[in-house]
matplotlib code that plots the C-alpha trace (Angstrom):
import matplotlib.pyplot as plt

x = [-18.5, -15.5, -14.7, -14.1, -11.1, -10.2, -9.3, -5.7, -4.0, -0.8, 1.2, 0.1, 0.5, 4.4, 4.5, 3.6, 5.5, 8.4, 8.9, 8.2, 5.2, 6.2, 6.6, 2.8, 1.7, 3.6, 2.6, -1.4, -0.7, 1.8, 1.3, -2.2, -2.3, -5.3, -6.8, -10.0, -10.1, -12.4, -12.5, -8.9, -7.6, -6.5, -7.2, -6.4, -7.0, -4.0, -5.4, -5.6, -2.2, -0.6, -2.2, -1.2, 2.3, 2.1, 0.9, 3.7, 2.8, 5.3, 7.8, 11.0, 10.7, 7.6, 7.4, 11.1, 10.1, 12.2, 10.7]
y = [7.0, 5.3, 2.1, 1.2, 0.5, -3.3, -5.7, -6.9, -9.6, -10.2, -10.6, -7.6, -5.0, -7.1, -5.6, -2.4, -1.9, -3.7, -5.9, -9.5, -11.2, -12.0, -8.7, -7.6, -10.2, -9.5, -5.8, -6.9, -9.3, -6.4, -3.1, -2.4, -2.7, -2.3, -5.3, -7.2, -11.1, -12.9, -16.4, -17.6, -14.7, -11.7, -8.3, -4.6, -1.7, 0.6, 3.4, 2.2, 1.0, 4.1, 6.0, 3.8, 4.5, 8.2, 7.9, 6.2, 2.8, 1.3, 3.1, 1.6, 2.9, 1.4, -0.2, -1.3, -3.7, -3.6, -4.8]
z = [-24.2, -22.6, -22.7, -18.7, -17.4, -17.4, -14.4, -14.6, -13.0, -10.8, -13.4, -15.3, -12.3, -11.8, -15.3, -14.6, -11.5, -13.1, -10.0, -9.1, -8.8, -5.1, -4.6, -5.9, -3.1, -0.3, -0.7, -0.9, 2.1, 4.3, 2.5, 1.4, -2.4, -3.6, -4.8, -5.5, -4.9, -7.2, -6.6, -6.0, -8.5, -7.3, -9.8, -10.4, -11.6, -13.0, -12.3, -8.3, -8.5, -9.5, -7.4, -4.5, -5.8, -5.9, -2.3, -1.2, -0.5, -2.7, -0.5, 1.0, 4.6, 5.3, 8.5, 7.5, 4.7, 2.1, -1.3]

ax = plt.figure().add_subplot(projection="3d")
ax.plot(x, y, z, "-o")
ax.set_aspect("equal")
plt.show()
């Protein structure tokens, strides 16, 4: 059996993405990151995230946001 995948924080998926932690918020807040707010922490799962990425949410030309 697997061991399921764990919940990471901002600072992890920043990390990840190799881009600010500013950044991972304003794309929860403006771009639809997928992410799961427990208590006053938000959390992730990779797996989500780079999907998310392949789809082209972390894209540039997005409602002409820049990141």
């Amino acid at each position: 059996m697997t061991d399921p995948e764990p919940w990471v924080a901002v600072e992890d998926v920043a990390r990840h993405l190799g881009v600010s932690k500013d950044t991972v918020y304003r794309w929860i807040e403006g771009r639809s990151l997928p992410a799961h707010k427990i208590g006053r922490l938000w959390k992730f799962k990779l797996s989500d995230i780079d999907e998310w990425v392949r789809a082209g949410g972390a894209s540039d030309d997005l409602r002409g946001e820049t990141a």
